[in-house]
C-alpha positions in Angstrom: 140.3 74.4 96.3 141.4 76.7 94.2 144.7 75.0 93.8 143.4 72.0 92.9 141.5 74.1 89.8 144.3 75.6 88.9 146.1 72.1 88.4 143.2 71.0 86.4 143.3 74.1 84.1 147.0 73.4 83.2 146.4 69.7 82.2 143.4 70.7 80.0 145.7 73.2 78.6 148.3 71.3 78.2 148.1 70.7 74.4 146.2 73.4 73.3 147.7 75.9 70.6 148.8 78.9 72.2 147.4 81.3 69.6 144.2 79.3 69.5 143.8 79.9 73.5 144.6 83.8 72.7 141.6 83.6 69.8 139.2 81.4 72.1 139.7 84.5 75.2 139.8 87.3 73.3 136.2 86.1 71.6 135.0 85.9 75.3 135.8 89.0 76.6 134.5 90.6 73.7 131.2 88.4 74.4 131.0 89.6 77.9 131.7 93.4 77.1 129.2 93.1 74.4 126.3 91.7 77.0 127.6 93.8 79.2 126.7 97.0 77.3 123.7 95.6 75.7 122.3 95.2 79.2 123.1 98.7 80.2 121.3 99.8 76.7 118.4 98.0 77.2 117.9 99.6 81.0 118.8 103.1 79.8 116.1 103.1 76.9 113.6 101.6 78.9 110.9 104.6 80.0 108.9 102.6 82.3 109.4 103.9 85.9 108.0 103.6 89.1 104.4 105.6 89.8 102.9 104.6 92.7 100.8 107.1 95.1 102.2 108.1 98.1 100.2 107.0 102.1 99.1 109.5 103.9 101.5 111.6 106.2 100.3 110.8 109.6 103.5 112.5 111.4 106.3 114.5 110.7 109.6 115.6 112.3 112.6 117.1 110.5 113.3 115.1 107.3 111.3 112.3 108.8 107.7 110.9 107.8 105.5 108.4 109.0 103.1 106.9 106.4 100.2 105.2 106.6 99.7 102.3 104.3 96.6 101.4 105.9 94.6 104.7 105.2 93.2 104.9 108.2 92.3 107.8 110.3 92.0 106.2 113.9 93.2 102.7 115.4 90.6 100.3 113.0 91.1 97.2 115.4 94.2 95.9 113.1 97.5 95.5 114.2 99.7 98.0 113.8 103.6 97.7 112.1 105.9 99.8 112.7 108.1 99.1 109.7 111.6 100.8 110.3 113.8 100.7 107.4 117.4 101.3 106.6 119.4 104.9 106.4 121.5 103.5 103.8 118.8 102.9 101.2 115.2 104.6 99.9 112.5 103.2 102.0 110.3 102.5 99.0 112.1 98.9 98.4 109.1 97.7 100.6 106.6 99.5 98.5 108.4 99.3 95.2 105.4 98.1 92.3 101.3 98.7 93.1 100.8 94.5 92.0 103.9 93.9 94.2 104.6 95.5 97.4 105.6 94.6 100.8 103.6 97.0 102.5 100.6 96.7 100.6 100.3 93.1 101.1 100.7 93.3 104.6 97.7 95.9 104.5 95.8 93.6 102.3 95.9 91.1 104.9 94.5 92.6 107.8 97.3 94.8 109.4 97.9 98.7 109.6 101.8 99.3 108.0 102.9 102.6 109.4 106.4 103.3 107.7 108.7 105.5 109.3 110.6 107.1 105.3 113.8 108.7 107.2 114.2 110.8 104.3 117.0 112.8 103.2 119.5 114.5 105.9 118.8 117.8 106.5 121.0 120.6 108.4 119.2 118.8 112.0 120.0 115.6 110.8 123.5 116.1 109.2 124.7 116.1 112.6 123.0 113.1 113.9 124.7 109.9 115.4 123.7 106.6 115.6 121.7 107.6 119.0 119.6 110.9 117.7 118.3 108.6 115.0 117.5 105.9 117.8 116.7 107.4 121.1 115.4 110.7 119.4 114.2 110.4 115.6 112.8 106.1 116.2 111.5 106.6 119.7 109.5 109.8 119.0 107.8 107.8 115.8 106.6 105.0 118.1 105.1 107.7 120.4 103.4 109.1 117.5 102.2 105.7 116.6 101.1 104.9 119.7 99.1 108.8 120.0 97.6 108.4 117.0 96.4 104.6 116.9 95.4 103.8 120.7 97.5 100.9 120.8 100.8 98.7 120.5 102.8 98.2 117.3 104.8 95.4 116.3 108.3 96.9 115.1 109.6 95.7 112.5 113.2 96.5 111.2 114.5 95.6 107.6 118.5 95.2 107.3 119.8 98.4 109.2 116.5 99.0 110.2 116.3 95.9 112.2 119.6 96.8 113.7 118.5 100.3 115.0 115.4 98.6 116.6 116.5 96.6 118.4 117.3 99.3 121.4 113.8 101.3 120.8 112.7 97.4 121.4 114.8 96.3 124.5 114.0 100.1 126.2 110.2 100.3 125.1 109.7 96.2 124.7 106.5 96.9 127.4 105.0 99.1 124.4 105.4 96.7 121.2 103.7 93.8 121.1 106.4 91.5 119.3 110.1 92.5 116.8 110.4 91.1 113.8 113.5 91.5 112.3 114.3 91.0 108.7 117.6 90.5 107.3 119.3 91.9 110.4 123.2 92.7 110.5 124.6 92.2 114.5 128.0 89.6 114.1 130.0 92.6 112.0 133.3 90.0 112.5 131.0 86.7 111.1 131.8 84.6 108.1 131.4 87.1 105.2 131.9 90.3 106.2 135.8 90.0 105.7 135.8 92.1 102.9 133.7 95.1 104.3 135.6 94.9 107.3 139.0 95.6 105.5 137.3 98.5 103.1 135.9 100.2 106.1 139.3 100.2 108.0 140.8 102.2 104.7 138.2 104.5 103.9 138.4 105.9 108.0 140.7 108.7 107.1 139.6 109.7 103.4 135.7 109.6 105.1 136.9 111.8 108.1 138.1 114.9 105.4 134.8 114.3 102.9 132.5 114.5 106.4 134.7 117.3 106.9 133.9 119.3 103.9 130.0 118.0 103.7 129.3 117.1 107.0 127.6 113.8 105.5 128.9 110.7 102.7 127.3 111.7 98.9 125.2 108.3 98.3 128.1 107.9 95.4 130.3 107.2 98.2 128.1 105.0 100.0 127.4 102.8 97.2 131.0 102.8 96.2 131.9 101.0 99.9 128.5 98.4 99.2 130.0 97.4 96.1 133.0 96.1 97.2 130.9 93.5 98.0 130.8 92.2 95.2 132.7 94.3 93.0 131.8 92.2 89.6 128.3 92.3 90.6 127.2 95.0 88.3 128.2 93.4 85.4 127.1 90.3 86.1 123.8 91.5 86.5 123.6 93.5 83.0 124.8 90.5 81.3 122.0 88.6 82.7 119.7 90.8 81.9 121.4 90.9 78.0 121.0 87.0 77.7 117.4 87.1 78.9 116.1 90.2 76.7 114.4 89.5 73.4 112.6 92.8 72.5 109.6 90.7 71.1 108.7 88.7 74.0 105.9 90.6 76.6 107.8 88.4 78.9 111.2 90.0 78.5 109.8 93.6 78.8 108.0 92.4 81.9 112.0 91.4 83.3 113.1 95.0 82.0 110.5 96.4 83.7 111.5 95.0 86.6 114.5 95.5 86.6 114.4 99.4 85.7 112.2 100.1 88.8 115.3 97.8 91.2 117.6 99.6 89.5 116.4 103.4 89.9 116.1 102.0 93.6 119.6 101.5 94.3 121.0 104.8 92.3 118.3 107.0 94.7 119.9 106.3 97.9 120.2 109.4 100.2 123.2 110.7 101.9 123.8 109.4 105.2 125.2 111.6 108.4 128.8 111.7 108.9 128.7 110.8 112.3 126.2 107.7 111.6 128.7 106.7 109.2 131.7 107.2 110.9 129.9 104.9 114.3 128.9 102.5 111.6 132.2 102.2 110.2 134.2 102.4 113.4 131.5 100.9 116.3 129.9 98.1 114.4 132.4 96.9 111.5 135.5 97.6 113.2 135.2 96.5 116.7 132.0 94.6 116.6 130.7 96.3 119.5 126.6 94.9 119.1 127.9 91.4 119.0 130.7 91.6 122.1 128.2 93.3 124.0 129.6 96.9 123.9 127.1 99.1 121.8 126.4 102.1 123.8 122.9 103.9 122.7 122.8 107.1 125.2 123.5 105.4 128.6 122.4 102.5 127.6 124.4 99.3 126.6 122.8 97.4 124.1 121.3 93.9 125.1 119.1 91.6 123.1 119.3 89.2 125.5 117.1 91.3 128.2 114.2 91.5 125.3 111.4 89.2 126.8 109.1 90.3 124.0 108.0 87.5 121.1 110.5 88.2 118.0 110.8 86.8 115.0 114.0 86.4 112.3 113.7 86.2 108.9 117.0 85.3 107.3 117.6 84.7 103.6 120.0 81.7 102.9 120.8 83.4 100.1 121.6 87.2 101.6 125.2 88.5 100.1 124.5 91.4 101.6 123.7 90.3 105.6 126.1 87.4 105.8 122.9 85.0 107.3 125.6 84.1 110.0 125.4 87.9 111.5 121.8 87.5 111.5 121.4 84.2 113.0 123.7 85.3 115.8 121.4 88.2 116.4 118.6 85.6 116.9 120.0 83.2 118.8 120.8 85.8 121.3 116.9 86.9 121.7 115.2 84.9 124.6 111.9 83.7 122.1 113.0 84.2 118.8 111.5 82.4 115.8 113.1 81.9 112.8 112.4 81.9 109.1 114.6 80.9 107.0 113.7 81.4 102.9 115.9 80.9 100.3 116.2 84.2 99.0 118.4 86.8 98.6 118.6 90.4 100.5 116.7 92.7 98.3 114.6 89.3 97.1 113.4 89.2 100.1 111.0 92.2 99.6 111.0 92.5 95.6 111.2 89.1 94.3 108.0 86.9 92.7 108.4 84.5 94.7 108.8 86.4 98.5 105.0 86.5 99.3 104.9 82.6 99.5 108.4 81.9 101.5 108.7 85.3 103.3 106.0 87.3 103.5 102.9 84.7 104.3 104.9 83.1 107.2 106.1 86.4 108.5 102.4 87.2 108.6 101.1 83.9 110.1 103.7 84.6 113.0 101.7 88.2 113.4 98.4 87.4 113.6 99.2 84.4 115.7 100.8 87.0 118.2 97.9 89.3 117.7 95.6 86.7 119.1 97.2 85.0 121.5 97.8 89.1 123.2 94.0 89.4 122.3 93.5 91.5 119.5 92.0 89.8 116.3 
């Protein structure tokens, strides 16, 4: 493909004046840096930020919370959602804007949300691995959950998060009532993840002497490895965000808005463990160990296909994050496994306008469907 572009570029270049084509590109870059820095601008002197109240703290163990979107004391009769997010991120994606939150709606519409907010690494967790987090830090929150409500959660796991449930849900499946899985990562070797795959095999050594040194990865460092996903992305995004602005339009301040709160999102990621990084890097983007069947979690090896329990996969056809191959392999692997399949992206998934009709409403049909047919209304 791109060969056959590149012929048609030089026969529409052909007879064009060579200091003309120098003019005509040097006009465009100086277009793009311009947008480019109008968009950071307007971010920058835009005050609005996020202010929402926090849940209640129903449980608490090292840096680790478990809040309570459903404000409820004791188990109401709703079911209750164990919503597990990723290490990599803040968990307040889900619950990002008061008139537009994940968690909110799903408490709006009859369930109980309890979100387990990792929180920040402190000197217990900065030696974690992959199974403290899992077999320790994950299973003693659904014990809490299931001590303080009377009754079975559904788990729920967003990107990493989904990936880190799924052994809580193939040990404990007999105390969750379904796993719903959102934007899950399990094929590390599928179509897409060529590029994260190479980065991670260079930054092995250079992460072994900063883990070193700090004993975890500074979120600088974190992001820096994310965006070699797509390393244009950033400015792609404030030029956007330029070409749509007009200060006097309520409209465009709404999109800054927006766009502020995502943004102060992304650049408030935590740390994350050494260790968890290193088994990350190593465990599941070097040798695909979840998808060939070799992920050890304690003594356990990790297998999807022994969860009987009723799942359900929502996978965004338009995730550049979670190639939606890795995902789908994930769910085909899952004995009764439902999928859902909007076209979205990653983050859209749970902060875009238009997630409550093609993500959210389904993913709650599929609940409350399970909820009855196991009795509880």
């Amino acid at each position: 493909m791109l060969a056959s572009r590149a012929a048609d570029l030089k026969t529409a270049l052909e007879n064009v004046d060579p200091d003309d084509l120098r003019h005509a590109v040097n006009q465009e870059i100086f277009r793009r840096i311009s947008q480019f820095i109008t968009g950071i601008l307007a971010y920058r002197r835009h005050h609005h930020r996020r202010d929402i109240e926090e849940p209640p703290t129903l449980w608490r163990e090292g840096a680790s919370r478990l809040l309570d979107y459903h404000c409820a004391a004791k188990d109401t009769g709703l079911p209750c959602v164990l919503v597990v997010p990723s290490l990599i991120n803040r968990s307040y994606v889900l619950d990002l804007r008061r008139d537009h939150s994940f968690l909110r709606r799903l408490a709006q519409s009859g369930t109980r949300p309890l979100l387990l907010d990792w929180g920040d690494p402190g000197p217990e967790e900065r030696h974690f691995t992959l199974t403290d987090y899992i077999a320790g830090r994950l299973t003693h929150a659904l014990n809490a959950v299931q001590n303080l409500t009377g009754s079975k959660p559904f788990l729920l796991g967003y990107c990493m998060g989904g990936t880190l449930a799924i052994p809580l849900a193939q040990s404990r499946q007999t105390d969750i009532r379904g796993l719903i899985l959102m934007a899950t990562p399990w094929d590390f070797h599928s179509l897409g993840n060529e590029q994260l795959r190479v980065t991670a095999a260079l930054l092995m050594e250079p992460l072994k002497n900063i883990i070193a040194g700090l004993g975890e990865v500074p979120v600088d460092m974190v992001q820096t490895i994310f965006a070699t996903l797509c390393p244009l992305e950033a400015a792609h995004k404030y030029r956007r965000l330029a070409s749509q602005f007009k200060r006097d339009h309520e409209a465009d301040r709404a999109r800054i808005r927006s766009f502020a709160i995502l943004e102060d999102w992304l650049n408030d990621g935590p740390s994350l463990a050494g260790n968890v990084a290193l088994e990350c890097l190593d465990i599941w983007y070097g040798r695909n160990d979840p998808a060939r069947g070799r992920w050890q979690v304690g003594t356990m090896t990790v297998r999807p296909d022994q969860i009987r329990c009723p799942s359900l996969a929502v996978i965004p056809r338009q995730d550049r994050i979670v190639p939606p191959q890795s995902a789908l392999s994930l769910a085909n692997t899952l004995t009764d496994c439902g999928i859902i399949r909007p076209d979205l992206g990653h983050i859209g998934m749970v902060t875009s306008r238009r997630a409550p009709d093609l993500a959210w409403q389904p993913l709650l049909t599929w609940m409350h469907t399970q909820a009855a047919d196991q009795g509880l209304s």
